[in-house]
Legacy VTK file of the C-alpha trace (Angstrom):
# vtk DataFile Version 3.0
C-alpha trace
ASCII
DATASET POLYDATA
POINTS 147 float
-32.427 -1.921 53.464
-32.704 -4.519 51.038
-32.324 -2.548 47.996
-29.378 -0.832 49.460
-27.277 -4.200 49.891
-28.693 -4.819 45.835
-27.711 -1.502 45.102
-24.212 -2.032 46.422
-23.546 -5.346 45.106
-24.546 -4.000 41.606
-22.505 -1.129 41.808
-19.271 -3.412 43.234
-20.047 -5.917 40.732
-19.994 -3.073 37.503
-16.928 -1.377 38.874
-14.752 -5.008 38.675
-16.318 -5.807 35.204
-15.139 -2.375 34.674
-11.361 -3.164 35.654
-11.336 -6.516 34.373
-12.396 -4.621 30.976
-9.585 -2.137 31.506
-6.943 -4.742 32.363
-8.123 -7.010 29.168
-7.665 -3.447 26.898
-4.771 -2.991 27.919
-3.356 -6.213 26.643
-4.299 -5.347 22.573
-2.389 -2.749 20.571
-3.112 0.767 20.526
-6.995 1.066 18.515
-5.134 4.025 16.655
-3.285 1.330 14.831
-6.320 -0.771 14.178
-8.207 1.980 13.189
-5.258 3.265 10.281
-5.160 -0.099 9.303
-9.635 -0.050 8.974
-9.036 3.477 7.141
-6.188 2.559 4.961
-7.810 -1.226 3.957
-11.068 1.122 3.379
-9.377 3.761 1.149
-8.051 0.180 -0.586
-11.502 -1.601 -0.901
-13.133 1.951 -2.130
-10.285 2.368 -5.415
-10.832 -1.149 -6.074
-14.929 -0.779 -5.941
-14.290 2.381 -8.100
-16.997 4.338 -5.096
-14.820 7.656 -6.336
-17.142 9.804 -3.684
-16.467 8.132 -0.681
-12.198 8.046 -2.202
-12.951 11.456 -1.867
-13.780 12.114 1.035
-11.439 10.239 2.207
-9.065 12.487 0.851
-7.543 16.112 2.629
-8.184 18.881 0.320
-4.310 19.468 0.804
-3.400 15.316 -0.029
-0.401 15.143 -1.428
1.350 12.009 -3.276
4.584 10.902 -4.568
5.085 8.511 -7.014
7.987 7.338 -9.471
6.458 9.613 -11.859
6.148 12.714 -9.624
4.667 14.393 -7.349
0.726 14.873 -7.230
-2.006 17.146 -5.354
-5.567 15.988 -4.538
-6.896 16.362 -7.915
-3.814 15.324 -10.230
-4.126 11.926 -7.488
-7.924 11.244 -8.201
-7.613 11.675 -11.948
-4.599 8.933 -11.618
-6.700 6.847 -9.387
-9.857 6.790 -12.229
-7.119 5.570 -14.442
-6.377 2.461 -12.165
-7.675 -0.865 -12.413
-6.846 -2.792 -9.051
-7.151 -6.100 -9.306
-6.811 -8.482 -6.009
-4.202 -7.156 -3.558
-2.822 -7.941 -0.047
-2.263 -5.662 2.825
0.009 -6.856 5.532
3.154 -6.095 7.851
1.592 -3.001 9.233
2.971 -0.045 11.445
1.533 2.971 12.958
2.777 5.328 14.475
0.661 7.735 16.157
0.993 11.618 17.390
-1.458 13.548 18.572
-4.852 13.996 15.656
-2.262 12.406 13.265
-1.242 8.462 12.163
1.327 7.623 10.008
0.724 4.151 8.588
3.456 2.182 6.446
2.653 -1.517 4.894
3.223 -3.647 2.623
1.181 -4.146 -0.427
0.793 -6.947 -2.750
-1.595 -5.456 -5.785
-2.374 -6.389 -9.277
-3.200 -3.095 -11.320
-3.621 -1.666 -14.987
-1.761 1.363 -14.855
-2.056 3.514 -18.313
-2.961 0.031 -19.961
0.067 -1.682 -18.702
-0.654 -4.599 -16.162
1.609 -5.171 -12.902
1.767 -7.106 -10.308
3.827 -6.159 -7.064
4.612 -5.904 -3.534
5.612 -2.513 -2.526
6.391 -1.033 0.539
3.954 2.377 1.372
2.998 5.129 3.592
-0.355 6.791 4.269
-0.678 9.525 6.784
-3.838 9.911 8.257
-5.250 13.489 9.987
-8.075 13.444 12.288
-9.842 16.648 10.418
-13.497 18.177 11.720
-14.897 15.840 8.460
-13.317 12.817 10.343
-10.000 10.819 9.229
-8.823 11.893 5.816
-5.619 10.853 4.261
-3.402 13.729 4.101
-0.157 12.176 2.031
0.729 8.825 0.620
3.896 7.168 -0.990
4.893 4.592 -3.482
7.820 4.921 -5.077
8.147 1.482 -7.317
5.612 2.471 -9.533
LINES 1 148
147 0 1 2 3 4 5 6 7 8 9 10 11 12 13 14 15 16 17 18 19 20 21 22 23 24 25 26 27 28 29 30 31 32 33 34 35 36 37 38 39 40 41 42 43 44 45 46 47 48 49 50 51 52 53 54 55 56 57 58 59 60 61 62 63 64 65 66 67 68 69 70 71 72 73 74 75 76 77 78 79 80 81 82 83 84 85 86 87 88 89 90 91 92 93 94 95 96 97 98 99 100 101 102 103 104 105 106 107 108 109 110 111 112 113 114 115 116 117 118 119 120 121 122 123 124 125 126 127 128 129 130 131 132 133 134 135 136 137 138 139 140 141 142 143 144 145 146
């Protein structure tokens, strides 16, 4: 009889750390913005590190870019990237919006880079959009158009 009444009172006592769990998630933001803003600062941290294998596979086989200079596809993108030298940058201001498998991500970014020799420093707004693909999250299209 004993264990019973133990048994119960550890089963009521899980269920309200349960709901008390449930009511505290419920107070942060969606995780599918924290998580595009964990991929997109990882992408970031990965170009800057130069770790071109994990950029990637980061990277949709069908990624698509836009630039000032044009538009670029997957490979025409990573060639551009091993040209970059990023320097220290700030992400901030973010927004996600999510549907379904898919998260589009704009932010601001703050970045000093050597692009084609030339040095610059700027904050520019961007967008990422992520796709929940069976190799995990891989960026499927991203946008900067200052530079």
């Amino acid at each position: 009889m004993r264990s019973k009444i133990l048994y119960a009172v550890a089963v009521a006592v899980a269920f309200t750390m349960l709901q008390g769990s449930a009511n505290a998630y419920a107070k942060f933001k969606d995780p599918g913005q924290v998580n595009a803003q964990k991929l997109e600062k990882k992408l970031w941290s990965e170009v800057k590190k130069q770790n071109w294998d994990a950029v990637q596979t980061m990277l949709a086989p069908g990624y698509q870019s836009v630039y000032v200079e044009g538009i670029t596809d997957r490979s025409q993108a990573l060639d551009q990237l091993k040209k970059l030298s990023l320097g220290k940058y700030k992400l901030s201001k973010f927004k996600v919006t999510k549907s379904g498998d898919t998260q589009i991500i704009t932010y601001e970014a703050k970045a000093e880079e050597t692009i084609n020799g030339k040095r610059v420093t700027s904050t520019t707004p961007r967008v990422s959009v992520w796709q929940m693909t069976p190799q995990g999250w891989q960026q499927i299209s991203h946008a900067n158009l200052n530079h």
